[in-house]
N, C-alpha and C positions, 0 to 999 in steps of 0.2 A: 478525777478523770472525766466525771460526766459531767460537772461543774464548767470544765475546759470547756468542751465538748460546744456546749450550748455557747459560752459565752463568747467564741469566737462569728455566731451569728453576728453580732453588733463588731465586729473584727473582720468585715471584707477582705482587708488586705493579708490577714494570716493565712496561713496553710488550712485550707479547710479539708483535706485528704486524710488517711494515715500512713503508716508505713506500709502496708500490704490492703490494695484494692483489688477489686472488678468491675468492668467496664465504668472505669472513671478515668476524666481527665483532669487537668487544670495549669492553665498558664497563665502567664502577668506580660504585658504589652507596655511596651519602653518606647515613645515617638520622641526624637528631636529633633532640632531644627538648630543652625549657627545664627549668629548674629546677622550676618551680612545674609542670608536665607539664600546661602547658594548648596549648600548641603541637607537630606533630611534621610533620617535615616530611623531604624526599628528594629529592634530587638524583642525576643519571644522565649524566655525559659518556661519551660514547664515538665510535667510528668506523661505518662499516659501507662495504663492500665488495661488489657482487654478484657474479653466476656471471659476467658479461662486462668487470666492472670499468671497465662505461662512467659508471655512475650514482653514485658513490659519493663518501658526504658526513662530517663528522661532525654530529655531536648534542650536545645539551644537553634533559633529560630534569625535570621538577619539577612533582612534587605531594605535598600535603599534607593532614593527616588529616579535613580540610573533607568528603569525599566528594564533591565537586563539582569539586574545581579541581585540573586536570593538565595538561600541555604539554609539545609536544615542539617544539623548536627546529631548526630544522634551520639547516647551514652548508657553506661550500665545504669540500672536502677540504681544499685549499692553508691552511686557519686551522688546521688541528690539527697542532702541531707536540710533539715527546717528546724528552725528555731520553735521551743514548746510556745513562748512567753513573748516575739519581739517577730515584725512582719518581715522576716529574714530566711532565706533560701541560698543553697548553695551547691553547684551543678560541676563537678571536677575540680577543676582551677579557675572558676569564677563565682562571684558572689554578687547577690542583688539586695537591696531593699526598697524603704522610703526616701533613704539621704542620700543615696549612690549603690551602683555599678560598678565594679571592676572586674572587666572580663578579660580571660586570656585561652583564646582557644586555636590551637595547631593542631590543620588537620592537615592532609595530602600538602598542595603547594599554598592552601590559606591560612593565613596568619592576624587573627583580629586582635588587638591589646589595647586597654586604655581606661582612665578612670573616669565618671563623671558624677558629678556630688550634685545636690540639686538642693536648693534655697527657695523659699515658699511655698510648699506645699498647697494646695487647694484642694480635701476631699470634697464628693458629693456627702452634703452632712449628715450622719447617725443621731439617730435617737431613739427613745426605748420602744415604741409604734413602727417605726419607718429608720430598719436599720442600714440603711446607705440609697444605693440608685434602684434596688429592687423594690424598696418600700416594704409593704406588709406580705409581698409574695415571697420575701426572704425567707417567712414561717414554715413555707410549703413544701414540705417535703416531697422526693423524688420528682422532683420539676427536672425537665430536658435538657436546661444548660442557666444556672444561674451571672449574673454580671454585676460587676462592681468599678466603680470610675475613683479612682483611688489619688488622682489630683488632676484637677482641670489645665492648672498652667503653673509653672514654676519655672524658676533660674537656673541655669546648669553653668558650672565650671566645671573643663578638664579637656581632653583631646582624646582619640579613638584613631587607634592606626591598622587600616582594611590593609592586610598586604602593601602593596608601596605607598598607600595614601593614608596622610595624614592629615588628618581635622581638627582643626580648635574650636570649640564647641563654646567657647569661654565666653557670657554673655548670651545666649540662645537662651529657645524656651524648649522646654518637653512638657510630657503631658504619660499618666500613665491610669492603664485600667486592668482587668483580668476578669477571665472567662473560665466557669467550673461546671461539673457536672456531667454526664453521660455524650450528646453529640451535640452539634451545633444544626439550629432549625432545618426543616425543608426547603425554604428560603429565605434569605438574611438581607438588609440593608444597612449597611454601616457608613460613616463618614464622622470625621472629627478632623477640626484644624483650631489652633491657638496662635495662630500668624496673622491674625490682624493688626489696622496701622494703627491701634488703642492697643497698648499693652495690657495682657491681663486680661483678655476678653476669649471666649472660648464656647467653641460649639462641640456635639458630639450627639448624634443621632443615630438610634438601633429601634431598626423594626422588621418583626420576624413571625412568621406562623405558628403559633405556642399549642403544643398539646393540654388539652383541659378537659378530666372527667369523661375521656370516650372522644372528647370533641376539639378540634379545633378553634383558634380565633388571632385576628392579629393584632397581638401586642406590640409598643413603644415604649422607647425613654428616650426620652428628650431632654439635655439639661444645655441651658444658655449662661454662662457664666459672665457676668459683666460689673465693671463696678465694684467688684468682691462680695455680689451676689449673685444668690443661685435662680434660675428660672424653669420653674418644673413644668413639664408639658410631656405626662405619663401617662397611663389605660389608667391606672391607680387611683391617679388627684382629679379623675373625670375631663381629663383634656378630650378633645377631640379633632382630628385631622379631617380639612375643611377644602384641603384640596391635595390630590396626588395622581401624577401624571408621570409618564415615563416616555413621553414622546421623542423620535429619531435622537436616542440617545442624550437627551437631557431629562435628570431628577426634578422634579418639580414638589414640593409640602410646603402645604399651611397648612398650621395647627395652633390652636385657640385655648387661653384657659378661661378663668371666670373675668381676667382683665387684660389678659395681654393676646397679639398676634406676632407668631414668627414668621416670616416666609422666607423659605428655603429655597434658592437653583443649583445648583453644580452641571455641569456637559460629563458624561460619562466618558473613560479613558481606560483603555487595558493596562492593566498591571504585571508585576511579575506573580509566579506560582507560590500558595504557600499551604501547609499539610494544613487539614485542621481532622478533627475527632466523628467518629463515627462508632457509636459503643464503644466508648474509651478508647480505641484503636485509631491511630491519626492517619487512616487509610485517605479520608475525603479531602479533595483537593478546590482552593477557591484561588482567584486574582483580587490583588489588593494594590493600587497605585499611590503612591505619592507625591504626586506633582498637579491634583486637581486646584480648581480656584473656588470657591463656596460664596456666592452672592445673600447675603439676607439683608433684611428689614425687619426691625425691631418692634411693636408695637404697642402702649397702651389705650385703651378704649374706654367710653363710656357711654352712656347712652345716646348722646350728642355727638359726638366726634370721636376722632382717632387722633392720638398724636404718636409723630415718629419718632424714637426715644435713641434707635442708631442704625446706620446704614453703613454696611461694608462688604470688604473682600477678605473671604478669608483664603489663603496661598496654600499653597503644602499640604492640600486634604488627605486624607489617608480616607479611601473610598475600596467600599467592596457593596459589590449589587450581584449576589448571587441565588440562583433556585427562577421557577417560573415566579415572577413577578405577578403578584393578582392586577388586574384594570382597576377595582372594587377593593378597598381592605375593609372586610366587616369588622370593626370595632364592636 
């Protein structure tokens, strides 16, 4: 058991809970996109746990880049059951993993059903020092909200039917990660899109005000997927963010490793509502959109020059800028 225990550290994508918590959460984040990128839509299973462990239920989470339409499902605890051995979860009458989704959830007059399987996985890589996107702070016990990017870009076949609307997904891309642990920061910065016009390419940016030993500080992860490599730009690997700007509503980041520069824009856009964790309890409420567009420039450097290695748009952002936003991030 204690053998498990530890060795789903290097296991992001498994259930890192048990059957009976306090003040824990934990949920896995399903983004897709269709072919023809006129649909994008997000799914949210998870648990949640309060500080008494009297109330405590799972969830089923879904909205889509309509900016009107979000829901949250709520369920007994007793329906959410997890695989010991295999990154599998299962919430009433729907099941999730690595290779597919099949949900089927009737509630009032909503009716979501549909299967979708998913072909090339991309994690952020594990290894026995740096076991996923947390890196060596995966070790660290009682950390505020641990994160895991569990494929940057992959294939989806299958269709999803919202009430009267039906979508074929067949051909898109998704993209999936998961968020654990106690609450989500003071203030958060999220964005992730895999809708560039290079397939296979794929951003996802988290920076948040992390509790540390009494104190505060703002940590990052930054992963740039390209090429079917990975691009780290974390507090961890010594990156460091070189510009950050939140002016009348556009995000502005540059961040720098020992050879490469990324520059980041996106225009800020309201979202629909969605719950998230506040000591286990999914009381706290944030906006997350799907329909921003994500400008970068790629870059690597040397002592002499720059060269620019890729320049694009990325579509379909899934963006969330929430908490007082610092002018300054003390790295």
């Amino acid at each position: 058991m204690i053998f498990r225990e530890i060795r789903k550290i290097w296991q992001p994508a498994m259930y890192q809970g048990k059957n009976r918590m306090k003040g824990y959460f934990e949920g896995w984040y399903y983004k897709f996109t269709d072919k023809q990128g006129q649909n994008t839509g997000a799914i949210i299973p998870g648990v949640s746990f309060n500080r008494d462990g009297k109330h405590s239920h799972s969830f089923i989470q879904y909205l889509d880049d309509s900016g009107v339409f979000s829901r949250y499902y709520s369920f007994d605890i007793e329906d959410f059951t997890y695989s010991q051995n295999k990154p599998e979860i299962r919430i009433k009458d729907s099941f999730f993993s690595l290779s597919d989704i099949d949900i089927d959830i009737k509630d009032g007059s909503d009716n979501i059903k549909g299967i979708l399987r998913f072909r090339g996985i991309s994690a952020w890589p594990v290894s026995l020092l740096s076991p996923g996107a947390m890196g060596w702070y995966a070790f660290v016990p009682f950390m505020q909200c641990y994160h895991g990017v569990l494929s940057f870009d992959h294939e989806i076949e299958g269709q999803l039917i919202t009430n009267s609307k039906n979508v074929d997904f067949s051909g898109g891309r998704g993209y999936i990660e998961k968020d654990w642990g106690k609450s989500f920061p003071s203030y958060h910065i999220w964005l992730q899109t895999n809708d560039f016009e290079e397939v296979g390419t794929s951003l996802m940016v988290s920076i948040a005000n992390i509790p540390w030993l009494g104190k505060y500080f703002d940590g990052f992860l930054i992963g740039f997927w390209h090429q079917n490599q990975l691009y780290k730009f974390t507090t961890y690997t010594g990156a460091t963010i070189t510009a950050f700007k939140y002016p009348q509503g556009s995000l502005i980041i540059h961040v720098e490793s020992k050879s490469h520069r990324l520059e980041i824009e996106i225009p800020y856009s309201k979202g629909v509502q969605l719950r998230t964790p506040v000591l286990g309890d999914m009381r706290g409420r944030l906006s997350e959109s799907l329909n921003g567009e994500t400008s970068i420039k790629f870059y690597e450097y040397s002592k002499t020059r720059d060269y620019l290695i890729y320049s694009g748009i990325g579509k379909h952002t899934g963006l969330e800028i929430e908490g007082n936003i610092p002018e300054i991030l003390k790295q």
